[in-house]
DSSP file (Angstrom, degrees, kcal/mol; ACC not computed):
  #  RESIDUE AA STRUCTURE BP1 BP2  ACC     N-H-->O    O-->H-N    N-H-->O    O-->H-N    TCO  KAPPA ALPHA  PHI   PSI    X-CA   Y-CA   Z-CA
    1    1 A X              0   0    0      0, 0.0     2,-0.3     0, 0.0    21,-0.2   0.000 360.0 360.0 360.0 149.9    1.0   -2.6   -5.9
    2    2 A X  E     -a   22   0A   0     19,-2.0    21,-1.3     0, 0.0     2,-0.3  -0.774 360.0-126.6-119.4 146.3    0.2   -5.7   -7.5
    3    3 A X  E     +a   23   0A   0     -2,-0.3     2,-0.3    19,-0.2    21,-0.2  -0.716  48.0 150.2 -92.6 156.3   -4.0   -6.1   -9.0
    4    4 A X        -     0   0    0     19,-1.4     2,-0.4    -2,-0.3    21,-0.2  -0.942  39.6-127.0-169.8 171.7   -5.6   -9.5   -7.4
    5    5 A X        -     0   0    0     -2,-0.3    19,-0.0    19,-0.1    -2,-0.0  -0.973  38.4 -91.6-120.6 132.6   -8.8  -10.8   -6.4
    6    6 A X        -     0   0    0     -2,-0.4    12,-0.1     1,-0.1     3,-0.0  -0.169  16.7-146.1 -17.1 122.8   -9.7  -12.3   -3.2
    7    7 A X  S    S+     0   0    0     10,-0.3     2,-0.6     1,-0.1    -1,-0.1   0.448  87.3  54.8 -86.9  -1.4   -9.3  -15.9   -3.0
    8    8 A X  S    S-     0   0    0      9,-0.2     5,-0.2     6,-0.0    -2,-0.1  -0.957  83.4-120.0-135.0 124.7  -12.5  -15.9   -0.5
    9    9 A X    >   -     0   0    0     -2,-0.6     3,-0.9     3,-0.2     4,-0.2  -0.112  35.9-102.1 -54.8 161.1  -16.2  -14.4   -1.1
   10   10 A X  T 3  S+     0   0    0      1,-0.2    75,-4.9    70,-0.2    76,-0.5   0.717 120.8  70.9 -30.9 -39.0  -17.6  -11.8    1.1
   11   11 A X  T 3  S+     0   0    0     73,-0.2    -1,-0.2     1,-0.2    -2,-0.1   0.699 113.3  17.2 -68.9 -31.5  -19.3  -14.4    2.6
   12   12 A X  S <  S+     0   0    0     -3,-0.9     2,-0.3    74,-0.1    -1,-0.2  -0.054  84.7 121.4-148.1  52.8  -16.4  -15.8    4.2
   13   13 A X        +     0   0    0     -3,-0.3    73,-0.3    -5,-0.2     2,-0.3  -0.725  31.4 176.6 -92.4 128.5  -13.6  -13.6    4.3
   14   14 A X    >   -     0   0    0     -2,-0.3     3,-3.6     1,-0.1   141,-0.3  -0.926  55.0 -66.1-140.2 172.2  -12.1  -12.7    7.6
   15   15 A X  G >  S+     0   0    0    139,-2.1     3,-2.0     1,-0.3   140,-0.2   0.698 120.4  71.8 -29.0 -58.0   -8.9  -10.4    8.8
   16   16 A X  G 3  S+     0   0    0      1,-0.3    -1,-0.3     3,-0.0   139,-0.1   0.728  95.3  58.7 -28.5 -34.5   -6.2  -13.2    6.9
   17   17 A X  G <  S+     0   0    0     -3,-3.6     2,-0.6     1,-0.1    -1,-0.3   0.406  74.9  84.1-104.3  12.0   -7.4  -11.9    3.6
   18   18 A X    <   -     0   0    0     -3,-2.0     2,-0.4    -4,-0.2    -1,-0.1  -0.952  67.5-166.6-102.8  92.2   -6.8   -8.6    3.3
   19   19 A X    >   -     0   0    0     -2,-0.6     3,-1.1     1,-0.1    96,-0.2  -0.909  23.1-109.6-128.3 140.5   -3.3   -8.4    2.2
   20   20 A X  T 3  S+     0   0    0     -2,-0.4    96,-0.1     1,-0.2     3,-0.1   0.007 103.6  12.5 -52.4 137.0   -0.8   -5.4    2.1
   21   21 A X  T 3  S+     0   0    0     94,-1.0   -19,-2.0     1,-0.4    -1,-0.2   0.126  92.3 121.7 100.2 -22.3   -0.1   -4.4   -1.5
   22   22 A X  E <   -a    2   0A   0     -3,-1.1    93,-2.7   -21,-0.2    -1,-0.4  -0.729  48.6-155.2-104.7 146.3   -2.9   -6.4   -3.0
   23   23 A X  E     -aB   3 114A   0    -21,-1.3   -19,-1.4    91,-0.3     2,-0.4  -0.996   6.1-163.9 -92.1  98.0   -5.5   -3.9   -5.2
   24   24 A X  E     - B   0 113A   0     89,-1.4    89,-2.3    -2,-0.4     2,-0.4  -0.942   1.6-162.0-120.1 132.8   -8.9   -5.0   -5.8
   25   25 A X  E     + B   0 112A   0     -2,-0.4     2,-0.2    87,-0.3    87,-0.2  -0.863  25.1 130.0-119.0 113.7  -11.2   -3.5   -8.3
   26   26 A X  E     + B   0 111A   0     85,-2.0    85,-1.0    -2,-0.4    51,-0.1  -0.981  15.3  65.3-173.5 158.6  -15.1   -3.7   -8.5
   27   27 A X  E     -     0   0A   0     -2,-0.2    84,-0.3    83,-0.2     2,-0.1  -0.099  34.6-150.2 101.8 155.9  -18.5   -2.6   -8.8
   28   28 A X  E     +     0   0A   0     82,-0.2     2,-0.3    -2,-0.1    82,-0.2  -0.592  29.8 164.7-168.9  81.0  -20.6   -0.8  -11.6
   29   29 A X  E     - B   0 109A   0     80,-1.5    80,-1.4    -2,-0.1    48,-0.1  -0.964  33.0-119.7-140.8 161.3  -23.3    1.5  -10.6
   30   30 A X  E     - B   0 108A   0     -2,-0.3     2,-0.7    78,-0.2    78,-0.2   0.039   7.8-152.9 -37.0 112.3  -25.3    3.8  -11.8
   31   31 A X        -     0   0    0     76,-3.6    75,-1.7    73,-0.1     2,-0.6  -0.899  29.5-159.3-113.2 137.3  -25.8    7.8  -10.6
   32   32 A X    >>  -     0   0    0     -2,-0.7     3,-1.8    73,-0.2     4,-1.6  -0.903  21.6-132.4 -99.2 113.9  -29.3    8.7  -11.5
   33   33 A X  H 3> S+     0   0    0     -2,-0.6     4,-2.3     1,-0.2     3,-0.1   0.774 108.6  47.2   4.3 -82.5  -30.6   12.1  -12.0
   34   34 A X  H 3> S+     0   0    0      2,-0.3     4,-1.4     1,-0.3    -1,-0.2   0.501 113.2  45.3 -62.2 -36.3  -33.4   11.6  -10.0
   35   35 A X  H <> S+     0   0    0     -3,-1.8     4,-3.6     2,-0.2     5,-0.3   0.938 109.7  56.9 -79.9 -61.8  -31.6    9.9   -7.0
   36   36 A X  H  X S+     0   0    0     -4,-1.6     4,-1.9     1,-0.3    -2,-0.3   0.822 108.7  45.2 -89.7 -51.1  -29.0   12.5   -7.1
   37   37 A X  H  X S+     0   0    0     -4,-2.3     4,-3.1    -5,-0.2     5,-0.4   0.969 117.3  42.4 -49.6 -50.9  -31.8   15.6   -6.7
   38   38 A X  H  X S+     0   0    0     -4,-1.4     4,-2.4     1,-0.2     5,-0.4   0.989 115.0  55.6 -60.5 -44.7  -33.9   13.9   -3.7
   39   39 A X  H  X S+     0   0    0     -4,-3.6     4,-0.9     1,-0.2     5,-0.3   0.908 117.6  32.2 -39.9 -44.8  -30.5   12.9   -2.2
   40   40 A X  H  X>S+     0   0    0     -4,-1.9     5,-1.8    -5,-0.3     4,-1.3   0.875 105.8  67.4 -90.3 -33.8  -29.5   16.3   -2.3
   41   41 A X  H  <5S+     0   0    0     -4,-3.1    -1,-0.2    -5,-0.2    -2,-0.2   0.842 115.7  34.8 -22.5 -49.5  -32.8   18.0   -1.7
   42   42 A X  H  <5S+     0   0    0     -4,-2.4    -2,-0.2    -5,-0.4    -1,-0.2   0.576 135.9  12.3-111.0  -6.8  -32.5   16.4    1.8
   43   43 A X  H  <5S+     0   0    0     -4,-0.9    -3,-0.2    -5,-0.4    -2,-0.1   0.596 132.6  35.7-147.3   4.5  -29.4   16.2    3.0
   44   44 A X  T  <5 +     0   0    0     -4,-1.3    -3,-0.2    -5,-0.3     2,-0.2   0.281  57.0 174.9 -93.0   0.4  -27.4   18.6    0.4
   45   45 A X      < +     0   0    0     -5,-1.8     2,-0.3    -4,-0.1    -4,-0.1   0.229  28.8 131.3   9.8  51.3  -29.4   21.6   -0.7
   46   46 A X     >  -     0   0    0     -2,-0.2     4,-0.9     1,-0.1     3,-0.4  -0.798  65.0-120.4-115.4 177.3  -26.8   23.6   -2.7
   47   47 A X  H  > S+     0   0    0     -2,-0.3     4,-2.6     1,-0.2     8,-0.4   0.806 108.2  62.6 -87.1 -19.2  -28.3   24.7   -6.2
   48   48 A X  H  4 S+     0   0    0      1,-0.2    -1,-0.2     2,-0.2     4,-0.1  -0.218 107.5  45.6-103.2  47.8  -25.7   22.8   -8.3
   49   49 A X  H  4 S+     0   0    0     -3,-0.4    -9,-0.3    14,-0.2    -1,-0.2   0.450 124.0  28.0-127.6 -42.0  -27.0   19.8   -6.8
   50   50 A X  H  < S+     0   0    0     -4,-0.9     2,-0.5     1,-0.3    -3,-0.2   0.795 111.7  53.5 -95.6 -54.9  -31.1   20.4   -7.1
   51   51 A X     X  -     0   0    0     -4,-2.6     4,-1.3    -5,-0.2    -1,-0.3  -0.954  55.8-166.2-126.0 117.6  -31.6   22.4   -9.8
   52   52 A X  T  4 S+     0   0    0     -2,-0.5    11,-0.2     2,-0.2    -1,-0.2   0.830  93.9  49.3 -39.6 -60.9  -30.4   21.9  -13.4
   53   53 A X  T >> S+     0   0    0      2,-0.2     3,-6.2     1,-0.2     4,-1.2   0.988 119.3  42.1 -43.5 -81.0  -31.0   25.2  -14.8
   54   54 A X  G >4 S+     0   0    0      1,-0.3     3,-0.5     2,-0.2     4,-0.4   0.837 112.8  52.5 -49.2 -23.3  -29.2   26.7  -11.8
   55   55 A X  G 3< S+     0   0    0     -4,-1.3     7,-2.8    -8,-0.4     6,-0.5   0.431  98.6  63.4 -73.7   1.1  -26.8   24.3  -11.9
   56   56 A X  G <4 S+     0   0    0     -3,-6.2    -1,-0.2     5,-0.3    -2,-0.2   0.455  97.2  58.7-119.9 -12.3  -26.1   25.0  -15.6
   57   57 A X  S << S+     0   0    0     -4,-1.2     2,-0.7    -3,-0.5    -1,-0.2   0.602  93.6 111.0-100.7   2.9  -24.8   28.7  -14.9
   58   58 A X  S >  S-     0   0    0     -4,-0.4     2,-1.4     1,-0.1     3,-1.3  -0.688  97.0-111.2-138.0-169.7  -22.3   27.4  -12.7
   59   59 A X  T 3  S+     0   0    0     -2,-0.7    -1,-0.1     1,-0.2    -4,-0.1   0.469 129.4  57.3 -21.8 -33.1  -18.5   27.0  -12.5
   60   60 A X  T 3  S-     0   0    0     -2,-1.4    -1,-0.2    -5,-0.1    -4,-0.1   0.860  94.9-150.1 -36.1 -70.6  -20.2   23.2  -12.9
   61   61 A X    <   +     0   0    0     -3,-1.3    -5,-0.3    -6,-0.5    -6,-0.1   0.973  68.3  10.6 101.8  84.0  -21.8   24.2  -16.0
   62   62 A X  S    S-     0   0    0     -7,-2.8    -9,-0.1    -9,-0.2    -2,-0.1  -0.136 109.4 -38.8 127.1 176.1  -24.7   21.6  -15.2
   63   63 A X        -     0   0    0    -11,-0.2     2,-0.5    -2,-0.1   -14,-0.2   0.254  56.1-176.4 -32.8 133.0  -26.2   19.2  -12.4
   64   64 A X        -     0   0    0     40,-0.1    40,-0.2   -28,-0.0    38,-0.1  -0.992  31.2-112.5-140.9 170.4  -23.1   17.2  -10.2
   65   65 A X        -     0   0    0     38,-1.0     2,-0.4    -2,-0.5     3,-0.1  -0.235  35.0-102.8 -70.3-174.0  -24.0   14.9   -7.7
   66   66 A X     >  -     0   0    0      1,-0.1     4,-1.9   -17,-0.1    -1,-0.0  -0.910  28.7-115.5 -88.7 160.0  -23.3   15.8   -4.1
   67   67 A X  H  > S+     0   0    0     -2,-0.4     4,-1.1     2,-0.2     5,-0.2   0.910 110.6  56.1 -18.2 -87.2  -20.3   14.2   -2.2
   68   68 A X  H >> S+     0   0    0      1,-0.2     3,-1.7     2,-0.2     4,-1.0   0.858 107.0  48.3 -39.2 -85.8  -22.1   12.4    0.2
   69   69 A X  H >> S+     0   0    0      1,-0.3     4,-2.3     2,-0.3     3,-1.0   0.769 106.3  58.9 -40.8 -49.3  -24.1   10.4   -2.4
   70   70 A X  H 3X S+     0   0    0     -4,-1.9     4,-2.1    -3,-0.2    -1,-0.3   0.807 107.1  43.6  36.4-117.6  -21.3    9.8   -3.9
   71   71 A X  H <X S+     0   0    0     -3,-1.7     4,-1.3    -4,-1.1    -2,-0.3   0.487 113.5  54.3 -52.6 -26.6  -19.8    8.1   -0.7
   72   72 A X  H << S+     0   0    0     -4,-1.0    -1,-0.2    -3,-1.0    -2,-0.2   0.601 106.6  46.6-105.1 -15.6  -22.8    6.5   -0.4
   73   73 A X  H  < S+     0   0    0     -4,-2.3     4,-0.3    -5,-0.4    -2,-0.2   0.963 120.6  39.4 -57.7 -76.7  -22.8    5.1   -3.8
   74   74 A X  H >X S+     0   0    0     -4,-2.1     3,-4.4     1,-0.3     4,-0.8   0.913 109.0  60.0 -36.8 -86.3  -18.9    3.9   -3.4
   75   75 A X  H 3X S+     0   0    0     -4,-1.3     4,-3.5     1,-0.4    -1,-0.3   0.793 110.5  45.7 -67.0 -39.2  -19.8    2.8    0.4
   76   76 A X  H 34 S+     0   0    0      1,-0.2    -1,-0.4     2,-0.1     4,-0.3   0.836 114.9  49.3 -77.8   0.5  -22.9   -0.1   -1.5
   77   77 A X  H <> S+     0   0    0     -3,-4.4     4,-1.6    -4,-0.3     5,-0.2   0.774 111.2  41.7-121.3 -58.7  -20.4   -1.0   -3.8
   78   78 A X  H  X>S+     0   0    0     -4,-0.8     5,-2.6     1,-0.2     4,-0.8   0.691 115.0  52.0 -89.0 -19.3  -17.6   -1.7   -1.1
   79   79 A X  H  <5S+     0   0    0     -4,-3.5    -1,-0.2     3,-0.2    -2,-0.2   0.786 113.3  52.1 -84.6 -12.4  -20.5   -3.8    1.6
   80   80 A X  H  45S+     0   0    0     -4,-0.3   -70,-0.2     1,-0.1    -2,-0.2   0.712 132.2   1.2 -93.4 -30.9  -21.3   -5.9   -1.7
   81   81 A X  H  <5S+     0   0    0     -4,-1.6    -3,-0.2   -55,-0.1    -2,-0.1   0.792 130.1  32.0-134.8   0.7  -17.7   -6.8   -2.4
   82   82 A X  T  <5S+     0   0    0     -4,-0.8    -3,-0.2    -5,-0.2     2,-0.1   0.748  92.1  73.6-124.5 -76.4  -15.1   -5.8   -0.3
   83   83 A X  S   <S-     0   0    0     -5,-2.6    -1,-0.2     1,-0.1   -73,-0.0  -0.267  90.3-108.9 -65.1 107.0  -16.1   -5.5    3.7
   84   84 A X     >  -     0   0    0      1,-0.1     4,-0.5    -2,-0.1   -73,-0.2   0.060  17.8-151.5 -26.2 134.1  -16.5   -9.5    5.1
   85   85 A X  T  4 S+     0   0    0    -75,-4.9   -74,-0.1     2,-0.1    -1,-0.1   0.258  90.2  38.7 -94.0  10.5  -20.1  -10.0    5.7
   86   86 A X  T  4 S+     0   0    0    -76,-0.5   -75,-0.1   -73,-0.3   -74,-0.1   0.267 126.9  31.8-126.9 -30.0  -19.1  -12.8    8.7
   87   87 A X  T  4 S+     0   0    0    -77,-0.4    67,-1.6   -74,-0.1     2,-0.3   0.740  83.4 114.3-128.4 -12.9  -16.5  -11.2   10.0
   88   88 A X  E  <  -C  153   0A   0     -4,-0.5    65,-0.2    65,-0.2     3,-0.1  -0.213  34.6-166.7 -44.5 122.2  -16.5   -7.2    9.9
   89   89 A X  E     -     0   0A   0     63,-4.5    -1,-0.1     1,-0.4    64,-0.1  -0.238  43.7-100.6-140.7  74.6  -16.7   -5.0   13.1
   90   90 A X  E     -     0   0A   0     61,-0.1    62,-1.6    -2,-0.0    -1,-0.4   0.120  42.2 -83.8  72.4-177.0  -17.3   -2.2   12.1
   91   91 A X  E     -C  151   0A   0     60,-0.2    60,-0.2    -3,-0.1     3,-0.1  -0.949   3.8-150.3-140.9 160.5  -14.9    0.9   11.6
   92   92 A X  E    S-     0   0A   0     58,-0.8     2,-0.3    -2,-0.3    59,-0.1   0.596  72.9 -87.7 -96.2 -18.1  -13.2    3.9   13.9
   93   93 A X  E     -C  150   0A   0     57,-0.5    57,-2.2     2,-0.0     2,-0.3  -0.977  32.6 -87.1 150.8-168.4  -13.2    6.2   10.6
   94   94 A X  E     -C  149   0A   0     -2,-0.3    55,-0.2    55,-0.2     3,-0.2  -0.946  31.2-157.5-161.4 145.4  -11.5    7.4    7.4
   95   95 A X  E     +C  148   0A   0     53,-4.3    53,-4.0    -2,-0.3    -2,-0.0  -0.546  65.8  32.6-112.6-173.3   -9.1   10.3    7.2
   96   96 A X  E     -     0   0A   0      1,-0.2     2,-0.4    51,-0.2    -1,-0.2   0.763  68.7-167.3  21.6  76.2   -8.2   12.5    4.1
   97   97 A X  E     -     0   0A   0     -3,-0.2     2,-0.3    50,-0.2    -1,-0.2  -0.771   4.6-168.1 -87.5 151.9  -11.7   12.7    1.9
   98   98 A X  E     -C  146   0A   0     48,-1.8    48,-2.1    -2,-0.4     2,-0.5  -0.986  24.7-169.3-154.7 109.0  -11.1   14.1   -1.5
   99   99 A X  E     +C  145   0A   0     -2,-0.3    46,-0.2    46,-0.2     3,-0.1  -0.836  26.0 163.5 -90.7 115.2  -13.9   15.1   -3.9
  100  100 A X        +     0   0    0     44,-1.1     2,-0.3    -2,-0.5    45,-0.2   0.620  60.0  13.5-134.6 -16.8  -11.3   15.5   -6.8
  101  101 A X  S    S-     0   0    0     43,-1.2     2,-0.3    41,-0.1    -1,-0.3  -0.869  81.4-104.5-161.5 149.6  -14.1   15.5  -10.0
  102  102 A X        -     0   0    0     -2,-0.3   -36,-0.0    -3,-0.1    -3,-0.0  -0.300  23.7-135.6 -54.3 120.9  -17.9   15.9  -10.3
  103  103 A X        -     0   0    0     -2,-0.3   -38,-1.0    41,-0.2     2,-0.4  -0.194  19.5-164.8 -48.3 159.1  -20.1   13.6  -10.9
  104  104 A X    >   -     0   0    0    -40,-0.2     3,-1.5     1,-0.1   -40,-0.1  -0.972  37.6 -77.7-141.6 154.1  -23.0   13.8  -13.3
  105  105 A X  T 3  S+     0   0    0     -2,-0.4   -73,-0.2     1,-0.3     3,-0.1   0.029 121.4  19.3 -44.0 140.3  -26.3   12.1  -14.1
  106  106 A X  T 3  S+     0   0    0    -75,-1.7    -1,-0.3     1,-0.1   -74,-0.1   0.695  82.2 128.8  83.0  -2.1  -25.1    9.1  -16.0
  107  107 A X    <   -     0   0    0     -3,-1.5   -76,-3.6   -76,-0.2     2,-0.3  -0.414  55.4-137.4 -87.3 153.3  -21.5    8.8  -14.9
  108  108 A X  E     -B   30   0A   0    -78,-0.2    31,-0.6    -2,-0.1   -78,-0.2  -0.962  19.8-139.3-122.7 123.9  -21.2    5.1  -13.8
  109  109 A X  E     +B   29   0A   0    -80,-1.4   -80,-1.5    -2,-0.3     2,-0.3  -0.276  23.8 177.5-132.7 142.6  -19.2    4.7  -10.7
  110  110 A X  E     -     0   0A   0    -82,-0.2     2,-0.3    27,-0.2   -83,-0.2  -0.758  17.0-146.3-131.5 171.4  -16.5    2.1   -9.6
  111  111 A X  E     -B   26   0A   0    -85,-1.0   -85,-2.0    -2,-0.3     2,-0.4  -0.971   8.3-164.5-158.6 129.5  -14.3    1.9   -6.2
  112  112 A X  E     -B   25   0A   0     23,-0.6    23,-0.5    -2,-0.3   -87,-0.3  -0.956   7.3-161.4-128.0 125.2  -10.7    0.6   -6.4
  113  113 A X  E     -B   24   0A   0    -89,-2.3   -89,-1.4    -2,-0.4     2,-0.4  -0.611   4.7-167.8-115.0 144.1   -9.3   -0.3   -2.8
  114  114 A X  E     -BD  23 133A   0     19,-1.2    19,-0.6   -91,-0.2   -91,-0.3  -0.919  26.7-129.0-147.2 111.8   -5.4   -0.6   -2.5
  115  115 A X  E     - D   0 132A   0    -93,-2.7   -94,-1.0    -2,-0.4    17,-0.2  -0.212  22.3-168.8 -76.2 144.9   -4.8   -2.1    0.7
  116  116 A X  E     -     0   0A   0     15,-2.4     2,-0.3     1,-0.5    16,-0.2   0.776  56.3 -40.9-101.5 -62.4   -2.3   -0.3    2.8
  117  117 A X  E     - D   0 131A   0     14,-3.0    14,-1.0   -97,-0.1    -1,-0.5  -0.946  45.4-148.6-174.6 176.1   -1.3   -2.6    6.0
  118  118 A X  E     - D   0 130A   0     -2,-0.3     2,-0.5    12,-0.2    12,-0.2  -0.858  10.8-164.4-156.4 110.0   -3.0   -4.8    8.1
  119  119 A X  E     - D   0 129A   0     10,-0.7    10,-4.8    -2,-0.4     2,-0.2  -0.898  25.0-131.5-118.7 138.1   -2.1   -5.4   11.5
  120  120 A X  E     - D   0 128A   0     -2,-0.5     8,-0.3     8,-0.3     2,-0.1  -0.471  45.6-122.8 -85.6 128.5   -3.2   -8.2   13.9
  121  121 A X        -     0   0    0      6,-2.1     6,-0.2     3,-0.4    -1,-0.1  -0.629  20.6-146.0 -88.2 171.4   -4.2   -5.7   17.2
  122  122 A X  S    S+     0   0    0     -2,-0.1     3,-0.3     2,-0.1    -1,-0.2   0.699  90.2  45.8 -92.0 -34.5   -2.4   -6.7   20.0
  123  123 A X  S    S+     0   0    0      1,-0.2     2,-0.6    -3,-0.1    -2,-0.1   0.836 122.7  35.5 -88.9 -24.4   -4.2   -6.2   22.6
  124  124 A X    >   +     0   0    0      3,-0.2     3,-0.9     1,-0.1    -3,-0.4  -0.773  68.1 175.4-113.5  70.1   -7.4   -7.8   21.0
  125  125 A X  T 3   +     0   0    0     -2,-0.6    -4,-0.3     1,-0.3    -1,-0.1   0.725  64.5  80.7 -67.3 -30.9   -5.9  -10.7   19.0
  126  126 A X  T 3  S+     0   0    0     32,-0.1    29,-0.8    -6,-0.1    -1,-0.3   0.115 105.6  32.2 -53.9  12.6   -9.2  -12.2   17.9
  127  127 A X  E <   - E   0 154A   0     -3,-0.9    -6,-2.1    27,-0.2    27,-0.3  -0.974  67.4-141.4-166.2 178.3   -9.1   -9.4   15.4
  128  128 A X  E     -DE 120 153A   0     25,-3.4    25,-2.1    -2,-0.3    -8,-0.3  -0.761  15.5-135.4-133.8 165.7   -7.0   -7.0   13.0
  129  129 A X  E     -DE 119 152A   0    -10,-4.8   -10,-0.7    -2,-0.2     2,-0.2  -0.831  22.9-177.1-109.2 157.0   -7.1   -3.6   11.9
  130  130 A X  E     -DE 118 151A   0     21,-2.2    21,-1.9    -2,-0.3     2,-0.3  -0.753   8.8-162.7-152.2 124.9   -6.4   -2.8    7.6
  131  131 A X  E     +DE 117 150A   0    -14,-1.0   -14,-3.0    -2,-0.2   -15,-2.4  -0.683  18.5 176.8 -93.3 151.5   -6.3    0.7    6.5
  132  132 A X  E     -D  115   0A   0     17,-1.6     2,-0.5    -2,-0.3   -17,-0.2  -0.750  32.1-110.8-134.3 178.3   -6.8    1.1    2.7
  133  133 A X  E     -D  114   0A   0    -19,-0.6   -19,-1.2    -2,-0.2     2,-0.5  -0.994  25.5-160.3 -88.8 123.7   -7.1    3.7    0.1
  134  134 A X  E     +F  147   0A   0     13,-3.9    13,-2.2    -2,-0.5     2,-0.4  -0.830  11.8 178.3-111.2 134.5  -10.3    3.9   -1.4
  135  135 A X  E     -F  146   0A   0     -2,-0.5     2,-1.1   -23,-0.5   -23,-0.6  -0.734  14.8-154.6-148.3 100.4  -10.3    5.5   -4.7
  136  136 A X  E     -     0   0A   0      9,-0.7     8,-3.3    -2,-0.4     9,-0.3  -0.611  16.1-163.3-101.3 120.8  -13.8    5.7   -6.4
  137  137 A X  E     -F  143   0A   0     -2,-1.1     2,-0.3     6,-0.2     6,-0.2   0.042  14.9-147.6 -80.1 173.7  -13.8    5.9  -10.3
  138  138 A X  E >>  -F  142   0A   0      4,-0.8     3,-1.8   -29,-0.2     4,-1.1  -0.948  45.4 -81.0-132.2 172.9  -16.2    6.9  -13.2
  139  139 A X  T 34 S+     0   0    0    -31,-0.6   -30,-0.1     1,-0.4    -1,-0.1   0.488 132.2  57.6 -39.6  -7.4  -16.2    5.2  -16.8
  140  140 A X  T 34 S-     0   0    0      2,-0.1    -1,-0.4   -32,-0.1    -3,-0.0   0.632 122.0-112.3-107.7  -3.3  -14.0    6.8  -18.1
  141  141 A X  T <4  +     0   0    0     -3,-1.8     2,-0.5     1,-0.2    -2,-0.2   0.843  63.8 151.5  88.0  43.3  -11.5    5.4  -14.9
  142  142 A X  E  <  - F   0 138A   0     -4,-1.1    -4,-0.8     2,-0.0     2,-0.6  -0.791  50.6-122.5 -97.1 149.5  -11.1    8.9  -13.4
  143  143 A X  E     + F   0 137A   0     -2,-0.5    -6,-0.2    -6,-0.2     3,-0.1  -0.797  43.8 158.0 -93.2 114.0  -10.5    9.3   -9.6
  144  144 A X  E     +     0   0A   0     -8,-3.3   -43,-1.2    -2,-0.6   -44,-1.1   0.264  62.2  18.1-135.0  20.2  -13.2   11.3   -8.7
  145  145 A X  E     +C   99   0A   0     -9,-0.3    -9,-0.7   -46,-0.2    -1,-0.5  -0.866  60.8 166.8-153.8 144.1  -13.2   10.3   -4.8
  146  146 A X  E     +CF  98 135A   0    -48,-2.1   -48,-1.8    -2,-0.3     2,-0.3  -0.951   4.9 163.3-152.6 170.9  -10.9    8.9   -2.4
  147  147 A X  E     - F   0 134A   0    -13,-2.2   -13,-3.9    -2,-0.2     2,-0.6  -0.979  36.7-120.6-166.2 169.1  -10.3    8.3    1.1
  148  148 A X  E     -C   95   0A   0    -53,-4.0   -53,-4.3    -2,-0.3     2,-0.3  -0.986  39.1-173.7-130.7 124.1   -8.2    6.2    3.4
  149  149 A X  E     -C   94   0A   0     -2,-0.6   -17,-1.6   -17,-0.2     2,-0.7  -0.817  17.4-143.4-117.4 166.3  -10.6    4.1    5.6
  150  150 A X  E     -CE  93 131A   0    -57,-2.2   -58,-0.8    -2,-0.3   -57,-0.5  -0.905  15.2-163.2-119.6 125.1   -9.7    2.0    8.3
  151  151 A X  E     -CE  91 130A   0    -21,-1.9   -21,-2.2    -2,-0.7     2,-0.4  -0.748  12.5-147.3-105.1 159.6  -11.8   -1.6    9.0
  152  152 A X  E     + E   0 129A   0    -62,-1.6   -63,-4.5    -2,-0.2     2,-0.6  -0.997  31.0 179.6-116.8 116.9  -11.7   -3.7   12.2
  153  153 A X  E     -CE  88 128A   0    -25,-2.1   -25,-3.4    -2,-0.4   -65,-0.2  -0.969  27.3-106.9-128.4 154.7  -12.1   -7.3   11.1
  154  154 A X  E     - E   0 127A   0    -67,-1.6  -139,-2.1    -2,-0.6     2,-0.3  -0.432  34.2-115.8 -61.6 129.6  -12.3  -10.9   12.9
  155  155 A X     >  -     0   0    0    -29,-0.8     4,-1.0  -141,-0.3    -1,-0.1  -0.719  11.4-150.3 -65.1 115.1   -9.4  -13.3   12.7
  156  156 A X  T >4 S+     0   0    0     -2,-0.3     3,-1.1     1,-0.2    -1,-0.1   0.925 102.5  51.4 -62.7 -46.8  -10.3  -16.3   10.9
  157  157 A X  T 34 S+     0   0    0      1,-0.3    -1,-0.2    -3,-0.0   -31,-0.1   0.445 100.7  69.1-103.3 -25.4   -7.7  -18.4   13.0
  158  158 A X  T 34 S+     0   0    0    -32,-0.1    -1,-0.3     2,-0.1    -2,-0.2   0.958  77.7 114.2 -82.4 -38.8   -9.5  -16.7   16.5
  159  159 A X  S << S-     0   0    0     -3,-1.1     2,-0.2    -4,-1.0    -3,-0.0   0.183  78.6 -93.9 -22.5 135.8  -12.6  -18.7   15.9
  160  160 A X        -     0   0    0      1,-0.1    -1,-0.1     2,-0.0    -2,-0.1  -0.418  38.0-120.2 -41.8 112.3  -13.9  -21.6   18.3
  161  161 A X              0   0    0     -2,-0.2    -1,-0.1    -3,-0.2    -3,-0.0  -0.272 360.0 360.0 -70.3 162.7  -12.8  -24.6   17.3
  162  162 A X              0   0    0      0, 0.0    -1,-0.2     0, 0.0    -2,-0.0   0.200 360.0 360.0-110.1 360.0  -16.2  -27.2   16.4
């Protein structure tokens, strides 16, 4: 797989530009302490999520983020540069998630997408399907998530002509 950029912003990117083979690389943010306890307070409760102290007697040996934040980290990262903001509709799912190293306060978080295939649907031509790998890194460029999600985007080419 070959690394490339998009030739088209978010802003006007549509099914045509998501092409198999191509690897695109982005995003820089932050996991915060602070975010990463309320997050998990409310929708992750385990102790090596919440509590430092507990979190510091186990197999962890200190705080990790949960999953789901995570994902939810990755997922602003991938509507800010990757998923058309004109032409997305929405998604059906993602198979095989893989929490594959912890996160920690301070880790800074990256997502590299490696495009899979992309197919034009048939029955609904005005749009395409493109499953990817999503493989979300930390500074030091470890894979410490992935998943393969699948997008439904608009066909630039389907549009009304003006």
């Amino acid at each position: 797989m070959t690394r490339s950029t998009f030739r088209t912003s978010v802003e006007d990117r549509y099914f045509e530009d998501y092409e198999p083979g191509a690897v695109h690389e982005f995003g820089d943010i932050a996991v915060e302490e602070e975010e990463m306890i309320s997050f998990a307070r409310r929708y992750d409760p385990q102790a090596f999520h919440t509590d430092p102290h507990a979190a510091a007697k186990t197999v962890f040996g200190g705080l990790i983020a949960s999953g789901w934040l995570t994902a939810a980290l990755a997922m602003r990262l991938i509507v800010d540069h990757y998923i058309s903001h004109v032409a997305s509709l929405g998604s059906p799912g993602i198979d095989e998630v893989r929490w594959l190293k912890p996160v920690r306060p301070g880790d800074r978080l990256s997502v590299r997408i490696s495009i899979l295939q992309a197919r034009r649907s048939r029955t609904k031509p005005d749009r395409g399907t493109v499953r990817a790998l999503v493989e979300v890194t930390n500074q030091n460029r470890e894979v410490v998530m992935s998943w393969k999600g699948i997008s439904i985007i608009g066909c630039r080419d389907a549009l009304p002509s003006v």
